[in-house]
C-alpha distance (Angstrom), angle and dihedral (degrees) to the residues before:
residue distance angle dihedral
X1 . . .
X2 3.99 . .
X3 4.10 117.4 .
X4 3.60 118.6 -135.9
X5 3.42 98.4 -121.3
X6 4.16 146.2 128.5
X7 4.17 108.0 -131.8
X8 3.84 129.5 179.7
X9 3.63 110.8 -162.1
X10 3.92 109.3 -172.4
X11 3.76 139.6 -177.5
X12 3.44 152.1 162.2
X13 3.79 98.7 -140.6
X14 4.17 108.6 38.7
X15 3.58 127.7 150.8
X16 3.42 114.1 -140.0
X17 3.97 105.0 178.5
X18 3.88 131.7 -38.1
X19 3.97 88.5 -83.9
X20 3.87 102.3 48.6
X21 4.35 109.6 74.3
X22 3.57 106.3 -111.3
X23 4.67 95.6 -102.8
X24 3.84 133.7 140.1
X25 4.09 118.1 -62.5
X26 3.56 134.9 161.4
X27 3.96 110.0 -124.9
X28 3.73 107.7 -154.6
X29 4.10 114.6 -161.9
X30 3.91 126.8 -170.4
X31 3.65 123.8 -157.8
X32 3.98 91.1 -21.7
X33 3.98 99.3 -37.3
X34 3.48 136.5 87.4
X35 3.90 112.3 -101.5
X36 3.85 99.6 172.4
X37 3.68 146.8 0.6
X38 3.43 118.3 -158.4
X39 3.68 106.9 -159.5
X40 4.05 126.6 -150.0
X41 4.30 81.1 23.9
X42 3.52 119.4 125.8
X43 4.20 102.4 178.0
X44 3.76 132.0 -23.4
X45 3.47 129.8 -111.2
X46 4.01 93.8 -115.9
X47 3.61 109.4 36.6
X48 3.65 89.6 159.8
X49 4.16 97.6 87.4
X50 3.70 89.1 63.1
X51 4.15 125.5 87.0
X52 3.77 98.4 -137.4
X53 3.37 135.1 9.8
X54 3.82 128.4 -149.6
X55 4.19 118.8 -170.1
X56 4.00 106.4 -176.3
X57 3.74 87.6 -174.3
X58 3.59 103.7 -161.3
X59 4.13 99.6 -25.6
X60 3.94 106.6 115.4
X61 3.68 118.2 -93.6
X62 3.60 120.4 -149.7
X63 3.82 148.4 155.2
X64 3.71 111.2 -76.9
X65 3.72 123.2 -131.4
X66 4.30 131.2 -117.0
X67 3.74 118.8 -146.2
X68 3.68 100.4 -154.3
X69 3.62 94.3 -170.5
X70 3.41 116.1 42.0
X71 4.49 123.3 134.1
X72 3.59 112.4 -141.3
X73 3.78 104.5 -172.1
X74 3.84 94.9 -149.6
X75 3.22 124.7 155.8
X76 3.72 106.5 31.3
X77 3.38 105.6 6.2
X78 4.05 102.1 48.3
X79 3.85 94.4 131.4
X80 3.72 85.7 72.9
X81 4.07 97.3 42.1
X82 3.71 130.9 -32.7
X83 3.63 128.6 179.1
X84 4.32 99.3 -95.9
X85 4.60 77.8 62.3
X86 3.48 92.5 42.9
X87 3.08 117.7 43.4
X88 3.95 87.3 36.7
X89 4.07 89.6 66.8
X90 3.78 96.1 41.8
X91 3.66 83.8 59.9
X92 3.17 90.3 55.1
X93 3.41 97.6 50.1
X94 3.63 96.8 48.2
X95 3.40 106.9 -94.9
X96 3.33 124.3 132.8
X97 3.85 107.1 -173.1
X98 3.79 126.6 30.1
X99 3.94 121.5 -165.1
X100 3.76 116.9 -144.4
X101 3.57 123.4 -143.5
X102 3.56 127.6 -144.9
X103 3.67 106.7 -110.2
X104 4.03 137.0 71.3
X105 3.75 86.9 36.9
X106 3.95 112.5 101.6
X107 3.36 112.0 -112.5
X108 3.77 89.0 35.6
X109 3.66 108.0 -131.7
X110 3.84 102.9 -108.3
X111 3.70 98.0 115.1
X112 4.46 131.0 49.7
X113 3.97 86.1 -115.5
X114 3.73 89.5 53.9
X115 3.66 90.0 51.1
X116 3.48 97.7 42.4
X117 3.74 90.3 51.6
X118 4.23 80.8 51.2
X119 3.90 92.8 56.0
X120 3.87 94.6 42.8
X121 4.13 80.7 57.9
X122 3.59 100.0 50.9
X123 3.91 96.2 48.0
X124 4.24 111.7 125.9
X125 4.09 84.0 0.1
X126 4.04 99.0 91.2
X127 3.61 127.4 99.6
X128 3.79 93.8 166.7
X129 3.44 136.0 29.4
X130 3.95 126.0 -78.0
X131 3.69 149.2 -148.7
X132 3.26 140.3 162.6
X133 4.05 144.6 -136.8
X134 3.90 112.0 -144.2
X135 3.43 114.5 -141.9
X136 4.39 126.6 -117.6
X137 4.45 108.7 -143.0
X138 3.14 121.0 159.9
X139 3.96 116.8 -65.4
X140 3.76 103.1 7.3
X141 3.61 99.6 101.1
X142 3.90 96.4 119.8
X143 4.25 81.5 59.4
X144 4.18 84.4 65.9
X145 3.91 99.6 73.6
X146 3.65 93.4 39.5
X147 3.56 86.0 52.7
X148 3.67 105.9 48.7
X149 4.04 81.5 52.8
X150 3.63 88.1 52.4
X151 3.96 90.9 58.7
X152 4.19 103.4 -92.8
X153 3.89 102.5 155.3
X154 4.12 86.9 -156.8
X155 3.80 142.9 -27.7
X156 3.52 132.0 -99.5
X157 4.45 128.1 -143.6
X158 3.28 143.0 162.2
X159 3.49 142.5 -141.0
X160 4.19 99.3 -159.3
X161 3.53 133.2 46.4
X162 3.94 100.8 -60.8
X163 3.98 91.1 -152.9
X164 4.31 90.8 -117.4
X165 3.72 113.5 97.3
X166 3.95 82.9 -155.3
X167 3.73 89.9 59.5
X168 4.13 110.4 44.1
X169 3.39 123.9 175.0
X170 3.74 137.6 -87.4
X171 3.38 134.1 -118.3
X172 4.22 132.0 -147.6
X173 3.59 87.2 -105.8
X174 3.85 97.3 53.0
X175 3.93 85.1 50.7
X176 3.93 94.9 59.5
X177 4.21 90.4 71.4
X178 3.84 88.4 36.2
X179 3.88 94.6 59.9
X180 3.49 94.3 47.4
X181 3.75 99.4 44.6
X182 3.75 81.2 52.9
X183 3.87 99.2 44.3
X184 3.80 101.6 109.8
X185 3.51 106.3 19.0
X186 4.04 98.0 85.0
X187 3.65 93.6 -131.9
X188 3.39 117.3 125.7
X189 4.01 142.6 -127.9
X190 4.12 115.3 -130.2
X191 3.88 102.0 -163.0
């Protein structure tokens, strides 16, 4: 989920790339993505036309990190990880977003109740961004549009036993309707 907002993010030590010397910029995001970055900038004149303002003073800066793989076991399995845990340690570890996938969790997420019952989970629990990989079994493929609506960044199969009962795996045939419900929608299929 992307806020609707106007951010200046500004620093005297930020690290662009490995071929830009680490030096003051303002970084300039729009609804959740970065619009500009004004290098050799430390502020603005009027900071008053933007929603939130972040000064890092002289803490580094940097480009955060996405783990696109990562199983957060919540609901139903939160004794083993749930989103508070890990999202907490990805933070730590300087990632900033985290992408679910579909399995270990209880339900698994293969239909749009399932992940609506995983969103109402993670509410006040996130210290990092999240998204999530819905998950292709056998005979769900009018879940996938609804899903992709719902926010699902891609889907997630397999080929061989997955080791969940609740999420068996698919065969070549089941993938023939999945493609083409998918064709169009520029999500993709992780087999």
């Amino acid at each position: 989920m992307i806020c609707r907002m106007r951010s200046l993010f500004k620093g005297l030590s930020v690290l662009i790339n490995d071929a830009t010397p680490i030096s003051a910029a303002n970084v300039i995001v729009e609804n959740g993505r970065i619009d500009e970055i004004q290098l050799g900038k430390y502020g603005m004149p009027d900071e008053t036309s933007f929603d939130e303002v972040v000064d890092a003073g002289s803490l580094l800066m940097m480009p955060g990190v996405i783990d696109s793989h990562v199983h957060v076991n919540e609901p139903g399995r939160t004794e083993w990880e749930g989103f508070e845990t890990a999202t907490a340690a990805a933070a730590v570890g300087g990632i900033t977003t985290i992408v679910d996938m579909p399995l270990n969790c209880s339900p698994v997420t293969t239909s749009l109740k399932a992940l609506q019952t995983k969103l109402r989970s993670l509410q006040h629990k996130c210290k990092v961004d999240v998204a999530f990989w819905g998950g292709v079994i056998p005979g769900n493929k009018a879940e996938l549009r609804p899903m992709i609506q719902a926010g699902v960044v891609g889907f997630k199969c397999f080929l061989i036993d997955s080791g969940l009962d609740e999420f068996p795996h698919v065969t070549e045939e089941d993938l023939h309707p999945v493609f083409e419900t998918l064709v169009g929608t520029g999500s993709v299929l992780l087999v």
